[in-house]
N, C-alpha and C positions, 0 to 999 in steps of 0.2 A: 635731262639733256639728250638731246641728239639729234646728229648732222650727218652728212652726205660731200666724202670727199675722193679725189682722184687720188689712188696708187699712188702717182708720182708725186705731185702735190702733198702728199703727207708723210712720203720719205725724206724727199727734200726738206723740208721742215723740221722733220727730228732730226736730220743729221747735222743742220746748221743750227740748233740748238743744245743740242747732248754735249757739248762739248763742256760747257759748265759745269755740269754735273760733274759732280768728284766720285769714284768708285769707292773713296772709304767715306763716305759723307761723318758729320761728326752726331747730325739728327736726320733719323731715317726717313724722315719725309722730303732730307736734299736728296734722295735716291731718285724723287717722281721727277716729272714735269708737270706745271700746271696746265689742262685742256679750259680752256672756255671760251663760249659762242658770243658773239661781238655781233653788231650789226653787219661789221664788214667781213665774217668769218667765223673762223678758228684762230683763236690767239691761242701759241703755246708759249711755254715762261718757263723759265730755270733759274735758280738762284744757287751759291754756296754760300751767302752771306757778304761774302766781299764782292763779288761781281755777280751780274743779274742780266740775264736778255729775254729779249718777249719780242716774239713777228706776231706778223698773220698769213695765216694762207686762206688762199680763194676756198670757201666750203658754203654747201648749201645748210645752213639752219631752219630744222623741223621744229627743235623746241629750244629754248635756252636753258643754261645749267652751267655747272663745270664740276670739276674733280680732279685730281693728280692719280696719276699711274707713275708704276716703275720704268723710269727710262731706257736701259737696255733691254728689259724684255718688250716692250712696246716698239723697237727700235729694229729689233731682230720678231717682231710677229710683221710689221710692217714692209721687211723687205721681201719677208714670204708669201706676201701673198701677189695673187694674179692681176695682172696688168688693166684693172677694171676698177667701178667706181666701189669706194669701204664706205659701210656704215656703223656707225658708234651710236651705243642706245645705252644710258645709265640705268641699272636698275636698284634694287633693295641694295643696302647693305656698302653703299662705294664699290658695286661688281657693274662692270661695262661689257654688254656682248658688242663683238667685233664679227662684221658679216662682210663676205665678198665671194660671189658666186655660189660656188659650194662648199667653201671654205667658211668652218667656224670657230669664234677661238672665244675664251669668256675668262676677265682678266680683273684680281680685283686693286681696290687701289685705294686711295685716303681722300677724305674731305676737304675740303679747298682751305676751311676756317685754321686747318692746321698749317698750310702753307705758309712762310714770309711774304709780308707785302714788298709791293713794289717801288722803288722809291719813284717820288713823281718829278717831272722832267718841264721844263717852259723851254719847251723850242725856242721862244723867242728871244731867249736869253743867249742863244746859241748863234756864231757864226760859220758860214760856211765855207769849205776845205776841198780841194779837188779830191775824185773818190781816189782816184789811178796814181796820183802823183803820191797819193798817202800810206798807200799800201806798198810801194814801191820804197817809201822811205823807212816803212817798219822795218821789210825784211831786209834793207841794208842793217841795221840797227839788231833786230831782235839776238841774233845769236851771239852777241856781245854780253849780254844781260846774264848777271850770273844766277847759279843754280841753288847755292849750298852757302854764302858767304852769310855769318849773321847779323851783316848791315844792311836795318833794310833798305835803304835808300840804294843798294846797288840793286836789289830783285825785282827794278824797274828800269825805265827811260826818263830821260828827264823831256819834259815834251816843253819847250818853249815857244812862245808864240807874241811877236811883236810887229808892230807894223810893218805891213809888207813882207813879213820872214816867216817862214818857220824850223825850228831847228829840233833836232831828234838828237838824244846821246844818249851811250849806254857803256858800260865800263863791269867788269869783273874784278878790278885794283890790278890785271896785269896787262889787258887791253881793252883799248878802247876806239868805239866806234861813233861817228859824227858826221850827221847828215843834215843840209841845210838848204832850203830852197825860197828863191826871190816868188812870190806868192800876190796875185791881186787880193788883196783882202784888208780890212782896216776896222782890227779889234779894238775896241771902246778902250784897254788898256793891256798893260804889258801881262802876261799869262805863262806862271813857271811853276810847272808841275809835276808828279815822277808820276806815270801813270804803271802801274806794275804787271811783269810778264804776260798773265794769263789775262788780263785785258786787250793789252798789245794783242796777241795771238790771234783773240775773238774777233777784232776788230778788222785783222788783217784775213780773217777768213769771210766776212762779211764783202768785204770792198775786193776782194778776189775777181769776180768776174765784170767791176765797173771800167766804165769806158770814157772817154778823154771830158765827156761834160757830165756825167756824175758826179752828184755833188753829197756829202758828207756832213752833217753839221754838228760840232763840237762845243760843248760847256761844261760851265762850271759853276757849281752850288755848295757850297760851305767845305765840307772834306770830301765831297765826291765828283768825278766828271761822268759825262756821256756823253756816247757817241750814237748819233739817229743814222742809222745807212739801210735807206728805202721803207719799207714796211717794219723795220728790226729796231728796235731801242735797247742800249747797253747802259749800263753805266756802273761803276768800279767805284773802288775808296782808294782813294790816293795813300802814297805809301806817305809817310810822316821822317823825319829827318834832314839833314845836309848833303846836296850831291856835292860828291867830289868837286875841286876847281879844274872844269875839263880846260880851260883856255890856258892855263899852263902844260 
């Protein structure tokens, strides 16, 4: 493997990715990210097992390949270096030198076969959701969402979705927040699902900089959702259980 990417370009990319990652991972290969070369790039990929996201960024590919590196060290070598174009070159053994200007750094990392796959996703199975209006209903919601409670049905939102609506709730058992908006859109059927904190979060940091016709597309496949926002693919395992009756 190796490619030819911009500074910024591959900062931005792990920091809209790293987020996933769990600092105590439970298997030390949730520590990486996964690199690989894609016709249309650099795909990078993160998984804890419960939620999962993979972009791509604009990269020149010299060879294809992939590999996983350690996410924070690869996180903090990438902000240090110089405002110019990086090259990543796999060699023996899952070690990757890392070149930019006069800057060298050689970093090793694990084989992709040990990485979790990705679950796979039918766009087309998907409808779609204004990006601005969505993200705007998280953060009414998210901080409702409890922390410590061990039902799990409250360590999410219940995300419901029914013709022309969509409604947001989220509850700690001593308050509760509810957000609901008249929406042009017309899902095949009614859609009631707790989608949980740390997907929320990912999701609302994805649709962060989308603007009034940004659009967002959302499904759902047996116990899991995803959410496609631009080049970035998420998708989460639904929490399992009874939300509260918020309508009382």
């Amino acid at each position: 493997m190796e490619f030819v990417i911009s500074k910024s370009n591959l900062v931005r990319e792990l920091q809209t990715i790293t987020g996933v990652v769990e600092k105590r991972a439970t298997l030390p290969i949730l520590a990486n990210l996964l690199l690989e070369t894609t016709g249309e790039g650099l795909q990078v990929g993160a998984s804890d097992l419960e939620v999962t996201v993979r972009g791509v960024a604009e990269a020149t590919v010299v060879k294809q390949g992939s590999v996983t590196l350690p996410a924070g060290k690869l996180l903090e070598i990438a902000r240090s270096l110089p405002e110019a174009e990086v090259q990543f070159k796999l060699l023996d053994r899952n070690q990757v030198a890392i070149s930019c200007e006069r800057t060298r750094y050689r970093i090793s990392g694990q084989a992709r076969d040990e990485f979790p796959n990705f679950p796979e996703v039918d766009e087309k199975e998907g409808i779609e959701l204004p990006g601005r209006q969505l993200n705007e209903m998280i953060e009414r919601v998210a901080f409702a969402i409890t922390t410590e409670d061990p039902r799990y049905s409250l360590n999410g939102a219940l995300f419901l979705l029914e013709k022309g609506k969509l409604t947001l709730v989220a509850t700690d058992g001593h308050r509760l927040a509810y957000v609901s908006r008249e929406l042009d859109m017309k899902p095949a059927k009614k859609q009631q699902v707790i989608v949980p904190r740390k997907a929320l979060n990912e999701v609302s940091k994805l649709t962060d900089d989308m603007g009034d016709e940004d659009k967002v597309v959302f499904g759902q496949s047996d116990k899991q959702v995803f959410f496609i926002v631009g080049k970035h693919k998420l998708t989460s395992n639904l929490l399992e259980g009874k939300f509260p009756r918020y309508e009382n």
